[in-house]
C-alpha positions as CSV (number, residue, x, y, z in Angstrom):
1,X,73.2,32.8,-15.0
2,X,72.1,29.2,-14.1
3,X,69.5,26.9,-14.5
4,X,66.3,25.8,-11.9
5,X,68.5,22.4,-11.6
6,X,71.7,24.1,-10.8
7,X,70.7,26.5,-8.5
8,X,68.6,24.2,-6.9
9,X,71.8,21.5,-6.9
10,X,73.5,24.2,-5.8
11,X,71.6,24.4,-2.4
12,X,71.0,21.2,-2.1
13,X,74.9,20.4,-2.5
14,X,75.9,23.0,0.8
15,X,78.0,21.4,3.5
16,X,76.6,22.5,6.9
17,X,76.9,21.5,10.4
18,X,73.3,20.9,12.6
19,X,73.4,22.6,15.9
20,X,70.7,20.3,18.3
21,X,68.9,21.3,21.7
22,X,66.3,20.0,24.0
23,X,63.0,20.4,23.7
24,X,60.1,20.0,25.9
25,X,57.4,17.8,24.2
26,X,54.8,20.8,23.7
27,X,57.1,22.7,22.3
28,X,58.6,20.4,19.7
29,X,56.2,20.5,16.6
30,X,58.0,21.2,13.9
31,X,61.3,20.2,14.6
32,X,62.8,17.4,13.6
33,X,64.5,14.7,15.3
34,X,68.2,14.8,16.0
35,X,68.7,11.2,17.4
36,X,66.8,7.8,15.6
37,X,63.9,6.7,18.4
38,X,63.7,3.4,19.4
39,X,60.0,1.7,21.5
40,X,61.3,1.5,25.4
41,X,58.8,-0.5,26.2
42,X,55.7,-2.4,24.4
43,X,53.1,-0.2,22.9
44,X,50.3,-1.1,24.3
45,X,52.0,-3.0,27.6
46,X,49.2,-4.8,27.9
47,X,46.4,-6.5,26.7
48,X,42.9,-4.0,26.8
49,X,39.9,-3.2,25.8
50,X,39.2,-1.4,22.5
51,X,36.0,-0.2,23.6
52,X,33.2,0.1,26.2
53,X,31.9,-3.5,26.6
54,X,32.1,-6.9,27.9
55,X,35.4,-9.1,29.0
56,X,34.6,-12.5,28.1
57,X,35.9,-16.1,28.6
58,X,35.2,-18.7,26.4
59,X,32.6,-18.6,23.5
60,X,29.3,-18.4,24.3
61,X,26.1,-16.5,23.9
62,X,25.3,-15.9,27.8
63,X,27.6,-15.4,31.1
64,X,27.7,-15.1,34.6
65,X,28.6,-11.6,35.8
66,X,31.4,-11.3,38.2
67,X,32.8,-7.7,38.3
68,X,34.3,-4.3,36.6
69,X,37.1,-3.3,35.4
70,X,37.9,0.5,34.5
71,X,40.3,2.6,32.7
72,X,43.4,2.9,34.8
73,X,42.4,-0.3,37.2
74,X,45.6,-2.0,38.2
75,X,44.0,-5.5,39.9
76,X,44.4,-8.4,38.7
77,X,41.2,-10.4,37.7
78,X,41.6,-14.0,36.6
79,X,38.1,-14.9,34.5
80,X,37.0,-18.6,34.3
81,X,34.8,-20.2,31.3
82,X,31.0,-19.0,31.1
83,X,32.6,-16.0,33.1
84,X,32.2,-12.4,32.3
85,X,33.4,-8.4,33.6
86,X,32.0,-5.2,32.3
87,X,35.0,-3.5,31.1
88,X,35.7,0.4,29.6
89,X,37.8,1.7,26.9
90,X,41.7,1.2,27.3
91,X,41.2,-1.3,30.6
92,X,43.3,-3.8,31.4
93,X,41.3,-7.3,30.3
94,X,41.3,-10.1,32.7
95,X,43.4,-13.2,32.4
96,X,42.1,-15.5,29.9
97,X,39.7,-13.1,28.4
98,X,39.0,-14.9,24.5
99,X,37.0,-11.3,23.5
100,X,35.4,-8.7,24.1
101,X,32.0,-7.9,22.8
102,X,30.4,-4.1,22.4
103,X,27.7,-3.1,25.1
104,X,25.6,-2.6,21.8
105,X,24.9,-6.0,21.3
106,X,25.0,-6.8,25.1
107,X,21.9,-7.3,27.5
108,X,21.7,-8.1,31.0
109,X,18.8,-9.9,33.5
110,X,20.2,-9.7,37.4
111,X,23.9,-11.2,36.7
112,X,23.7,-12.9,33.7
113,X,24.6,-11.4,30.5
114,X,23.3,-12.3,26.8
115,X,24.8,-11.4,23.4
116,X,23.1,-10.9,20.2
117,X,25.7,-12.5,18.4
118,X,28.5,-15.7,19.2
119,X,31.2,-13.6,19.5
120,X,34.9,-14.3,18.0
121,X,38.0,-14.9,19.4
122,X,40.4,-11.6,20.4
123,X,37.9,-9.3,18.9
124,X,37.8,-5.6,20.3
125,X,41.2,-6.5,22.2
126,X,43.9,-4.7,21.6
127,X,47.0,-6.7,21.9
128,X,50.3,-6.2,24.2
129,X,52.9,-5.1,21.6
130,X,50.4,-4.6,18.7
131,X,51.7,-0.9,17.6
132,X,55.4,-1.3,19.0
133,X,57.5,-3.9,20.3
134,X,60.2,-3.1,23.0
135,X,63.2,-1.9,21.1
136,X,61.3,-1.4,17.6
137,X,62.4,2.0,15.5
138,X,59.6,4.6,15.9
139,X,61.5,7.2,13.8
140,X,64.5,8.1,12.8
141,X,67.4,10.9,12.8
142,X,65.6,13.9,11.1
143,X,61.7,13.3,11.0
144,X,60.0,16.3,11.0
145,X,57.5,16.2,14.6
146,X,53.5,16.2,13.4
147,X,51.1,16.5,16.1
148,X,50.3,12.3,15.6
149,X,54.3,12.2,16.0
150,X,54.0,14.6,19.5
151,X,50.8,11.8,20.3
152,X,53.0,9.1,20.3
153,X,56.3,10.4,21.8
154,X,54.2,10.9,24.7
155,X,52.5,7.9,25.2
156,X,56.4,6.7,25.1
157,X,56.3,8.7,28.3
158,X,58.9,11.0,27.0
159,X,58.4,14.7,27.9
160,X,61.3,16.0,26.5
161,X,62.8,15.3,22.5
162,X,66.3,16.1,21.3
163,X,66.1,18.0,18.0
164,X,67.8,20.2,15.6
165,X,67.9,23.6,16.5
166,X,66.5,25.5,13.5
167,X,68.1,28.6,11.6
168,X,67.7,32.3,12.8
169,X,66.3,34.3,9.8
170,X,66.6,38.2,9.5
171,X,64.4,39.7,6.8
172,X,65.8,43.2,4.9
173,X,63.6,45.0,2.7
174,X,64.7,48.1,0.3
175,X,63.6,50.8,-1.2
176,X,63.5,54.6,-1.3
177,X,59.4,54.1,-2.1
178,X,58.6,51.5,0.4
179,X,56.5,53.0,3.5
180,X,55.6,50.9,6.0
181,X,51.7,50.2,6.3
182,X,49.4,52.9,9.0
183,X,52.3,55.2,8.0
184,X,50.9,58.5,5.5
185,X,52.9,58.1,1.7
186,X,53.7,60.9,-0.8
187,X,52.8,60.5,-4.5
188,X,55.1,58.1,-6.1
189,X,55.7,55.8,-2.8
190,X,54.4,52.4,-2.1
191,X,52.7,50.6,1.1
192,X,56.2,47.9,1.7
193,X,54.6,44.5,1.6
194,X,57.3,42.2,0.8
195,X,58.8,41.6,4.6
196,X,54.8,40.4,5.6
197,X,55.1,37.8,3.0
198,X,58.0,36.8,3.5
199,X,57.4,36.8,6.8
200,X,53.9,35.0,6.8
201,X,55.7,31.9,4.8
202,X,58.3,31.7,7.1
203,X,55.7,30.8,9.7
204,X,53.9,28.7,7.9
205,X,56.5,26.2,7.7
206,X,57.3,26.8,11.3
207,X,60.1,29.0,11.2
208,X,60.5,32.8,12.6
209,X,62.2,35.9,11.6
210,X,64.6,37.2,14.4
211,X,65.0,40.7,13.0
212,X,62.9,42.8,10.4
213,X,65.1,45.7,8.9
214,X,64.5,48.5,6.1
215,X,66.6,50.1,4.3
216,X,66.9,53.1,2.1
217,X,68.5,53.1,-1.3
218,X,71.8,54.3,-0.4
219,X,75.2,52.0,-0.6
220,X,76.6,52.9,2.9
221,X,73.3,52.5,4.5
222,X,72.5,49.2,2.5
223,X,75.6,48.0,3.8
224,X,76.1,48.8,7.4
225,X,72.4,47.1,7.2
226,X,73.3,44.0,6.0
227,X,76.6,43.8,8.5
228,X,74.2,44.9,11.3
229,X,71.8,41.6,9.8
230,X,74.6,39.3,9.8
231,X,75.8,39.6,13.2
232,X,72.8,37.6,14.6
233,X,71.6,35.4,11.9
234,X,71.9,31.8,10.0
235,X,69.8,33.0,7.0
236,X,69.3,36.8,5.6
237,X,66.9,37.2,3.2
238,X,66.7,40.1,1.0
239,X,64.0,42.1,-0.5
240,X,64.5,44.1,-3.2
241,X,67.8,45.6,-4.6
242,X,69.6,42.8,-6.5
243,X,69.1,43.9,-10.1
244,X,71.1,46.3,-12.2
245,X,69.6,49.4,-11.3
246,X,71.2,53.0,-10.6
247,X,69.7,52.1,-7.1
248,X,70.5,48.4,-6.7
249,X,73.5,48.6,-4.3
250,X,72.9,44.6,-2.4
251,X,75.0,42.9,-4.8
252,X,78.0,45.2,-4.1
253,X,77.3,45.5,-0.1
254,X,77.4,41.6,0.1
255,X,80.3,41.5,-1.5
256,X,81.5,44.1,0.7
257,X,80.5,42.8,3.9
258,X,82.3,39.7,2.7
259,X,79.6,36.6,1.5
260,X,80.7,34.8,-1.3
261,X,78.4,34.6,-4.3
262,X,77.4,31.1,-5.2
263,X,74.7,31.9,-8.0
264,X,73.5,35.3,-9.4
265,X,70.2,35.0,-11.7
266,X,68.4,32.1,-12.6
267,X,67.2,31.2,-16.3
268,X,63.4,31.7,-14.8
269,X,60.3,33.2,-14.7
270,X,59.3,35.0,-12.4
271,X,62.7,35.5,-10.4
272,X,65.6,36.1,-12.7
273,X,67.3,38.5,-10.3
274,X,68.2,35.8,-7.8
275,X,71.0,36.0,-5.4
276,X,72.2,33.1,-3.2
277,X,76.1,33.2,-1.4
278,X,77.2,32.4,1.3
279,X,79.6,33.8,4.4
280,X,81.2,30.7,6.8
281,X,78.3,29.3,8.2
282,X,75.8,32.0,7.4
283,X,73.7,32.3,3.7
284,X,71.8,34.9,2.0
285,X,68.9,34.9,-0.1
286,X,68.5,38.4,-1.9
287,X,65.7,37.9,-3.9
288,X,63.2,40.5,-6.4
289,X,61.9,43.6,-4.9
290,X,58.8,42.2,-7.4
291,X,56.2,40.6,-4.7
292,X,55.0,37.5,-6.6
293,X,58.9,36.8,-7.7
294,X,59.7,37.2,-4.4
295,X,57.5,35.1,-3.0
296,X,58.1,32.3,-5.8
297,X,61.6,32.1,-4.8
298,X,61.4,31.7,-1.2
299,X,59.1,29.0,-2.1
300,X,61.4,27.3,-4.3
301,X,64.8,27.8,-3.0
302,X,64.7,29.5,0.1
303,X,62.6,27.0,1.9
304,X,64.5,23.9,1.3
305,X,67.5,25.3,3.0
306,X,66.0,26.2,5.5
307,X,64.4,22.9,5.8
308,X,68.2,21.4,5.1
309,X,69.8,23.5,8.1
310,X,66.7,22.3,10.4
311,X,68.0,18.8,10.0
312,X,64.6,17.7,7.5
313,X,64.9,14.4,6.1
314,X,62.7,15.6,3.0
315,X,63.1,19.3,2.2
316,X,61.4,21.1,-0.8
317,X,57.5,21.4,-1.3
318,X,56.6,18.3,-2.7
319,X,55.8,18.1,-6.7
320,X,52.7,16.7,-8.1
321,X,51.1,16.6,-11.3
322,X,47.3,17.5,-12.0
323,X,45.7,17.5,-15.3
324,X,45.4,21.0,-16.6
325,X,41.4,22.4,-17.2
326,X,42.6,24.1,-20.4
327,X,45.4,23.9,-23.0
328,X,48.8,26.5,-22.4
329,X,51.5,27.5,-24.4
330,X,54.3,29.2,-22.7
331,X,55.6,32.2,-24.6
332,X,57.6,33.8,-21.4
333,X,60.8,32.6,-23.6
334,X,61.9,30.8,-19.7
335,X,60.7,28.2,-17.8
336,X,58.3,29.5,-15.7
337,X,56.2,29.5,-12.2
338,X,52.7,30.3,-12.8
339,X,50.0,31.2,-9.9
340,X,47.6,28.4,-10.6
341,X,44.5,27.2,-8.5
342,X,44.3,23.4,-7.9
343,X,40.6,22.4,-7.5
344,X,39.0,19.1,-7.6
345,X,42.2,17.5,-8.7
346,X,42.6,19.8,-11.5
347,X,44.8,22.8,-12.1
348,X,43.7,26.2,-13.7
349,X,45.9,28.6,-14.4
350,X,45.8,32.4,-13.6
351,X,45.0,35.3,-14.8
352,X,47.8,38.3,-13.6
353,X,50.6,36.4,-14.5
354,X,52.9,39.5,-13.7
355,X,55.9,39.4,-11.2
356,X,54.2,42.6,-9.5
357,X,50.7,41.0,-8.9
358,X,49.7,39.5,-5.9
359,X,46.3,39.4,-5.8
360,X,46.7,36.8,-8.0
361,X,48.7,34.4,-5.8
362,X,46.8,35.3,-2.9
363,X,43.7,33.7,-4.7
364,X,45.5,30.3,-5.6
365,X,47.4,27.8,-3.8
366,X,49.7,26.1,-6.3
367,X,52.7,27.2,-8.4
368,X,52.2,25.3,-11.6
369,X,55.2,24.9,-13.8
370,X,56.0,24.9,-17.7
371,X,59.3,24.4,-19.3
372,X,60.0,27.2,-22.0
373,X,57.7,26.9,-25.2
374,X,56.1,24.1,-23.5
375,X,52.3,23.4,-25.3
376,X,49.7,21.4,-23.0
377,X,46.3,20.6,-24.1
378,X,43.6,20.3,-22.0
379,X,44.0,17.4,-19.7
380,X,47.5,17.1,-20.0
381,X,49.3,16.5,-16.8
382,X,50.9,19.7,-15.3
383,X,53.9,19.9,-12.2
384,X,52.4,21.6,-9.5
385,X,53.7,22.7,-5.8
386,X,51.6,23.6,-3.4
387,X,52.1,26.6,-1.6
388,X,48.6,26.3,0.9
């Protein structure tokens, strides 16, 4: 057994080799870079307007109207003192335009113009090079593509991005009792649940499954199906199985179909029955059959390696700390995840603390966590991840 730092280290500490590809700008969020980004030209290339208005030269309160400039005009205009242009949004300005003042406080008899107010030198002008010089870093080798990241990779004019390819994920689910939902169930079977959430939080962070498998209790058949898994995936998660059971036959099938374990069980609550090995260039997750355990763990282990083999610069759900709404003791006897709600900066925890209940988890957004016989009073600060 191992601690949450060593298995954790563990992960963390996995050589691996990033695979890259391609990909067209629209389909890029959430990779993340494979090559640092450099400006290849000035952003903006040139001098314009930061709003619908008034291209002015010189500083005065009143000037003589000589033209237009819109959005996309390519002329040239030269402005000379006293003189002024009506001007949109993202134009050009004129040479020698000192500023350029809002249509609000603008108004006009025939050709001259009047302001309400003197007006100030380069206001409302966006400069040439005032959000990236030529040849400035934009981002570097392994930032994860946000839809403001997509925004301004195109108005670098580039339609394509090299990235890190990410992994392919199989999910296997076990279980004599597991039925899969709109199917009819005996007494003594269960609805299978544990591959939709598993699923689900795979998207959510932008990855996919490839392949969705279940599996009956039964050795041969657990491990012909975890050889069938392996032959077209980077990551195979597990459901269910891993414990000690008369039916628990993943542990023996992995070893079997030849991954090497790197951890077995994890001084934890919920999650104890963890599995994490490894097979060349291919890793397995076998997690709890339990559906809150399972879910924990993918949200503690499995995500930052998957994050790690996507090339992610920062992998992991960030930890915070929030000041509890009501004193805790943890008597679990093991660190422990809780299903916790942060609201309004604060963190309660919940009620259906079991490894089994989901309800629970699907009412918070936050696993809070408490070292083993920790005591917090009210307002103490609490570690939190956020899971939503």
């Amino acid at each position: 057994m191992v601690t949450i730092e060593e298995a954790l280290r563990i992960i963390e500490d996995q050589k691996i080799e990033l695979k890259s590809e391609s990909k067209p700008l629209e389909e890029a969020l959430g990779f993340a870079l494979a090559a640092h980004t450099a400006a290849p030209f000035d952003v903006p290339e040139f001098d314009n307007s930061a709003m619908d208005g008034y291209a002015l030269c010189g500083l005065y309160q009143q000037y003589q109207l000589v033209g237009e400039v819109a959005a996309g005009d390519s002329k040239d205009i030269a402005l000379q003192e006293g003189e002024a242009v009506r001007i949109f949004t993202g134009a050009k300005v004129p040479q020698n335009t000192t500023a350029v003042m809002m249509q609000e406080k603008t108004s006009m008899k025939e050709r001259t113009l009047f302001l309400d107010e003197m007006p100030k030198a380069g206001q409302n002008v966006r400069e040439k090079g005032g959000q990236l010089k030529e040849g400035q870093a934009v981002f570097a080798k392994g930032h994860m593509l946000n839809p403001p990241s997509l925004a301004l990779m195109g108005s670098l004019g580039l339609s394509t991005l090299e990235v890190f390819s990410k992994p392919r994920v199989n999910i296997i689910t076990t279980g004599n009792e597991l039925v899969k939902p709109g199917n009819p169930k005996t007494k003594g079977q269960i609805y299978e649940s544990n591959s939709y959430a598993i699923a689900g939080a795979l998207q959510q962070f932008g990855f996919q499954h490839h392949q969705k498998i279940q599996l009956q209790d039964d050795f041969e058949a657990t491990k012909a199906g975890i050889k069938t898994a392996l032959e077209s995936c980077d990551v195979l998660i597990i459901s269910g199985g891993i414990s000690v059971g008369d039916y628990d036959f993943v542990k023996q099938s992995l070893e079997e179909n030849g991954v090497n374990e790197l951890f077995y069980k994890v001084f934890q609550k919920p999650g104890k029955p963890l599995y994490f090995g490894r097979k060349q260039n291919q890793f397995v997750f076998a997690l709890p059959g339990n559906p809150a355990s399972s879910l924990t763990c993918f949200y503690v282990y499995v995500l930052p390696l998957l994050q790690k083999l996507s090339g992610y610069s920062k992998t992991g759900l960030p930890t915070y700390q929030f000041p509890i709404k009501h004193a805790f003791e943890n008597r679990f006897g093991r660190p422990s995840f809780l299903k916790a709600a942060v609201i309004d900066g604060k963190v309660a925890i919940l009620d259906g603390q079991g490894s089994s209940m989901i309800q629970s988890m699907a009412q918070g957004n936050a696993l809070a966590f408490v070292e083993d016989g920790e005591v917090l009073k009210k307002g103490d600060l609490m570690k939190c991840k956020l899971i939503s």
